[in-house]
C-alpha positions in Angstrom: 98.7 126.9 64.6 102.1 126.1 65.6 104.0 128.2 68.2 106.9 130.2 66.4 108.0 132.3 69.1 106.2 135.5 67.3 102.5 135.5 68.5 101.9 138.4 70.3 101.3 138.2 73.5 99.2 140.3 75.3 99.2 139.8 79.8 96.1 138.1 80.5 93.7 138.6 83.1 92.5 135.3 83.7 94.5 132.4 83.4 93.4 128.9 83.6 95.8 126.0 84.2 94.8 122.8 83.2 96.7 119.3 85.0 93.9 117.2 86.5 96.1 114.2 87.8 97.8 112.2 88.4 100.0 112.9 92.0 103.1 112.9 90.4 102.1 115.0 87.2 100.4 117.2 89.3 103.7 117.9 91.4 105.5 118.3 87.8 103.9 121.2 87.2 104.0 123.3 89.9 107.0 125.2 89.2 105.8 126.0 85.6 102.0 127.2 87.2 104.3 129.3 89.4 106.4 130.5 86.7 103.1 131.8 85.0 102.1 133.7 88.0 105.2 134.9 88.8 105.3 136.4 85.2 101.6 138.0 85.1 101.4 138.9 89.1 97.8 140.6 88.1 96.1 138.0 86.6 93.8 135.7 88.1 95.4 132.1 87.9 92.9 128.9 88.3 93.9 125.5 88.5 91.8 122.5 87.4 92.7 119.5 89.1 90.9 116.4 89.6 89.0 116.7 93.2 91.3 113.6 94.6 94.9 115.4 93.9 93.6 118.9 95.2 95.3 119.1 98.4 98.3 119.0 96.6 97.3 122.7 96.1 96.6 123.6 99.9 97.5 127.1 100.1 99.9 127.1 97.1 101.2 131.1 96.8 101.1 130.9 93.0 97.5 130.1 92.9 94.2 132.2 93.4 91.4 129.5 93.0 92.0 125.7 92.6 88.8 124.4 90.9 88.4 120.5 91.5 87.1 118.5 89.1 85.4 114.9 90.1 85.8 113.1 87.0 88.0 110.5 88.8 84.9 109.6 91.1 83.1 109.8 87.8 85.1 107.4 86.7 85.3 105.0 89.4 81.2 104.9 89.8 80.7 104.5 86.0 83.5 103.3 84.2 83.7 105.8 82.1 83.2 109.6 82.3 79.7 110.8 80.3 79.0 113.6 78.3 76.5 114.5 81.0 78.9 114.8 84.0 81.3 116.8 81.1 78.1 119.2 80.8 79.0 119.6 84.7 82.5 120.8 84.3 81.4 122.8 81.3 78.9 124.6 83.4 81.8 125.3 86.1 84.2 126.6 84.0 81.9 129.1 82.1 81.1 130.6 85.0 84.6 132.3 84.7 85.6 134.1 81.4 89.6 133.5 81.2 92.0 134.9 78.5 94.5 132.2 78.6 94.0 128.4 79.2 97.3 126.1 79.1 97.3 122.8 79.1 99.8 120.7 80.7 98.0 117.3 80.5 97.9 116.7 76.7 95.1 114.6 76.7 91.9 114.7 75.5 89.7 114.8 78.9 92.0 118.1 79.6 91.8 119.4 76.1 87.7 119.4 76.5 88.3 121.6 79.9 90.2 124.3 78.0 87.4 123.9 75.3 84.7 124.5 78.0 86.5 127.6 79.2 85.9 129.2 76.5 89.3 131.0 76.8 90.7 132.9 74.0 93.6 131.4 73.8 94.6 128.0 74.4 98.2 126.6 74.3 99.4 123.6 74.6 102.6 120.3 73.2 102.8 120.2 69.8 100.8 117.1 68.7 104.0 114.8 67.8 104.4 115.1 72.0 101.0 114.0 73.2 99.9 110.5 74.0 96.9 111.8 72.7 97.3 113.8 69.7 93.6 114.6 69.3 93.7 116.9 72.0 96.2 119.4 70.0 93.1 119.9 67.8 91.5 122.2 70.8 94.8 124.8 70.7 95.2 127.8 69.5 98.9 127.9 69.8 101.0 124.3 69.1 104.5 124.5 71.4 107.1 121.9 70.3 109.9 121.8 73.4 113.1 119.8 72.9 113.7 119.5 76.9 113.7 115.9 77.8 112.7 116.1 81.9 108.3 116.4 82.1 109.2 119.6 84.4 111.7 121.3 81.9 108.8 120.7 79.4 106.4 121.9 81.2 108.4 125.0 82.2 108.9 125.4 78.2 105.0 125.3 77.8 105.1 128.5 80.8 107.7 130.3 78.6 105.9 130.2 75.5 103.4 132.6 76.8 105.6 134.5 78.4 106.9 133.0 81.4 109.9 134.4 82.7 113.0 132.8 83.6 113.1 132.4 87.6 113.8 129.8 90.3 112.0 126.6 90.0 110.2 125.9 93.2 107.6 123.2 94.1 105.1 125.2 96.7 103.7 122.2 98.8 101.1 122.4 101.8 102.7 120.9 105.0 101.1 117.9 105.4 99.3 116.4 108.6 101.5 115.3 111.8 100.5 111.4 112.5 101.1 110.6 115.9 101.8 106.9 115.0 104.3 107.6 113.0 108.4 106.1 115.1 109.6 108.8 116.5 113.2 108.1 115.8 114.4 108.1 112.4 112.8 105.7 109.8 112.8 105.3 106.0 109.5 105.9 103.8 108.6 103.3 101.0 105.1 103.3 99.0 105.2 100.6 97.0 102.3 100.8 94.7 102.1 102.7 91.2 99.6 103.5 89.2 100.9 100.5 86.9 101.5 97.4 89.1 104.1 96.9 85.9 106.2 99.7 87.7 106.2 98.2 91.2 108.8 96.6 93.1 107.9 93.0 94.8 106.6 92.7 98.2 109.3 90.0 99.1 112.2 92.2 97.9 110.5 95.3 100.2 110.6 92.8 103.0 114.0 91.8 102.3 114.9 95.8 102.1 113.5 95.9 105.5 115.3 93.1 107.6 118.9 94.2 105.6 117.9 98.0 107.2 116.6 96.7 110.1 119.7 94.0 110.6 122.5 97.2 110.0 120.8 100.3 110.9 118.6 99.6 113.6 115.8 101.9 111.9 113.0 100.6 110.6 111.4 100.9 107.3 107.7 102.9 107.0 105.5 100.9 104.1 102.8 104.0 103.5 99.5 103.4 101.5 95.8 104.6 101.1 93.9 103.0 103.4 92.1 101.0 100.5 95.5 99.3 99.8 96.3 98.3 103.1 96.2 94.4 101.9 99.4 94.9 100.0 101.2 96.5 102.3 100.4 94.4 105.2 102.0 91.4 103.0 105.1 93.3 102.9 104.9 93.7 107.0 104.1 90.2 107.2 107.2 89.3 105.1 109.4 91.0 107.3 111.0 90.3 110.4 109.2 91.7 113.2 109.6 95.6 114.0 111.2 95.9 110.7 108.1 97.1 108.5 106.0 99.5 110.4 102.2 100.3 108.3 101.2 103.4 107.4 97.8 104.4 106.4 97.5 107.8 105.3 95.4 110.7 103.7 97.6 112.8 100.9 98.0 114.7 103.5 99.6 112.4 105.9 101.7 110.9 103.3 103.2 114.9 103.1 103.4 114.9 106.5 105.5 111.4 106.8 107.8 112.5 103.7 108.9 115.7 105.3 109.7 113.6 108.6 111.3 110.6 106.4 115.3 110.1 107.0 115.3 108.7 103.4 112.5 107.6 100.8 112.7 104.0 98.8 110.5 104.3 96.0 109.3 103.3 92.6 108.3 105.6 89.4 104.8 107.2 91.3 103.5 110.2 92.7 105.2 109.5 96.2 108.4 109.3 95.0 107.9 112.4 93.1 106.6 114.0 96.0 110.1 113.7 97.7 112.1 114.7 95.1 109.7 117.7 95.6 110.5 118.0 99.3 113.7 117.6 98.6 113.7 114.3 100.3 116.7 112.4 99.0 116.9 108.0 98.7 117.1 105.4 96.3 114.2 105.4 93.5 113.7 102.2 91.5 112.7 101.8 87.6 112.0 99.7 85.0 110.7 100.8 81.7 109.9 104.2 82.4 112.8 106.6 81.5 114.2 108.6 84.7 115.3 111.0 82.3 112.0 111.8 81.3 110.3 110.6 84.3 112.6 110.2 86.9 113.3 112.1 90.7 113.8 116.0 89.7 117.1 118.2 91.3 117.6 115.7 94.6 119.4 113.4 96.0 118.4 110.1 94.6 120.1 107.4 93.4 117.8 105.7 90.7 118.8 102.0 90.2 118.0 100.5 86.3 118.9 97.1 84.8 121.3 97.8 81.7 119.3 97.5 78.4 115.8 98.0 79.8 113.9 98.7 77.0 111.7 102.5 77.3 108.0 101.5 77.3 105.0 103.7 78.9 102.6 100.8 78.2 100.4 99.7 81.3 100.5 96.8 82.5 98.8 94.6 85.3 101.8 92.6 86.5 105.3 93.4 88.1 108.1 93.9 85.2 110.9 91.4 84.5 113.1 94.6 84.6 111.5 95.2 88.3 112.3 91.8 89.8 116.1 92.0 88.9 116.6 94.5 91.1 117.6 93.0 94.1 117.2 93.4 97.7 120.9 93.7 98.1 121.6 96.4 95.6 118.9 98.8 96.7 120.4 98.3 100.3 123.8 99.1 99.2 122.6 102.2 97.2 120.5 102.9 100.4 123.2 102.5 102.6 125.3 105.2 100.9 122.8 107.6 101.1 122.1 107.2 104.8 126.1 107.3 105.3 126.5 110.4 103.0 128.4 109.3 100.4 125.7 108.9 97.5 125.9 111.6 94.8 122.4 111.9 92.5 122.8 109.4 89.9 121.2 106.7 87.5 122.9 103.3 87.7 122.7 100.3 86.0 122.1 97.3 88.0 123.3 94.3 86.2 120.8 91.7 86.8 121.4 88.7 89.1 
């Protein structure tokens, strides 16, 4: 059934929230999981999360038990995840007998965990919102939100079972100190995405560097997982030495550096996301994603955007047109302004070159 505003709701006493990746859709939900504890202080809330993204969770206030999920190693080892390793999670969550499940993820995989739970009531979009509308045929209760920021929708999800209105906050765990990280001032950049279509080229992060190396004298931080250490070693390469420092990190460190960061250069990705969290202010760089659906949330960032670039969420396996007309010298003049203080949050259109 649809959502009318009506359904009684009764407080629950297990709650299960359901957002099993990715980093930055993880960090999106956090104030709306908070928002639901904050509103039912005596229920017991759970959060399923993919094992990989759990530290995002480290010692999160709002949360009694986190319970990780390893379908991404699933799917890294098999290609695909099997009914068989499903039966897994199904035999984890029944363990637990919850009232309320709420999913925040809209997709099938996460619509078969509320299934499993076996909760008596399970909410989540309404199925014209889903990138997967199958998974809308696991709900008990259909919620159509009109917000167009992923947090505002998910804090409409939260209020549709009775969230209350309160302060938005993204609890995060501290991160790890990394000892080789400068310890002057520097500015943090992770250039990969989830889609390499959303990523900014190498030679225009090594450009970024020498421009901020060349007028600031600080150098700029190129982070990734230690399994993608290739790509940003081309970028150091590319750069004048001292310019481009690596950084190999866990999650953890990657917190840790972000907190530390003067300013954060970034693309549409969890990283970036987890800044605007931290309240970590820069310059964030898009193509066809929409920043007003997708973009930095309540910080300082100035997000950079060729005029006209068309909205498109499909994947794809090389760098964007709309990407490579963002050049070099505009991020560094959007970049510069922040360092100086004189940026105010906006979305601006970069006319290409």
């Amino acid at each position: 059934m649809s959502y009318n505003g009506t359904a009684p709701i009764e407080p629950p006493r297990r709650i299960l929230a359901v957002r099993l990746g990715a980093m930055g859709d993880v960090i999106h939900a956090l104030p709306a999981v908070a928002r639901l504890k904050c509103s039912f202080p005596q229920a017991r809330l759970t959060w399923a999360v993919e094992s990989q993204w759990s530290p995002l969770l480290d010692g999160n206030p709002y949360i009694d038990e986190v319970l990780p999920l390893p379908i991404a190693d699933w799917r890294r080892r098999f290609g695909i995840v099997t009914w068989r390793e499903f039966q897994a999670v199904r035999t984890s969550l029944r363990a637990i007998r919850f009232d309320l499940a709420v999913d925040f993820q809209g997709l099938l995989k996460s619509a078969l965990v509320t299934f499993f739970s076996r909760a008596d009531r399970v909410v989540g979009f309404e199925r014209d919102q889903l990138r997967e509308p199958i998974a809308a045929s696991f709900y008990s209760d259909r919620v159509p939100s009109e917000a167009r920021h992923v947090v505002r929708k998910n804090l409409d999800l939260a209020s549709a079972v009775g969230g209350k209105n309160g302060p938005i906050t993204f609890p995060l765990p501290p991160g790890k100190a990394d000892p080789t990280l400068p310890r002057g001032e520097f500015v943090l950049t992770s250039p990969l995405a989830g889609w390499t279509s959303k990523q900014w080229p190498p030679e225009h992060h090594a450009a970024l560097a020498r421009l901020l190396w060349k007028h600031r004298g600080i150098p700029l931080v190129v982070d990734c997982a230690p399994r993608n250490r290739a790509y940003a070693e081309e970028i150091c390469h590319r750069a004048p030495t001292g310019s481009a420092l690596l950084h190999t990190s866990s999650l953890g460190g990657l917190i840790g550096a972000t907190r530390r960061a003067r300013a954060v250069v970034g693309v549409d990705s969890g990283p970036l996301h987890l800044a605007s969290a931290l309240g970590i202010g820069g310059v964030a760089i898009y193509g066809r994603t929409d920043p007003a659906r997708n973009g930095p949330f309540g910080s300082g960032f100035v997000v950079l955007r060729v005029p006209g670039a068309p909205t498109s969420y499909k994947r794809g396996d090389e760098i964007d047109d709309t990407m490579l007309q963002i050049a070099p010298e505009k991020v560094w003049e959007a970049l510069d302004g922040h360092l100086s203080g004189e940026n105010r949050p906006a979305t601006r259109a970069v006319p290409p070159p």
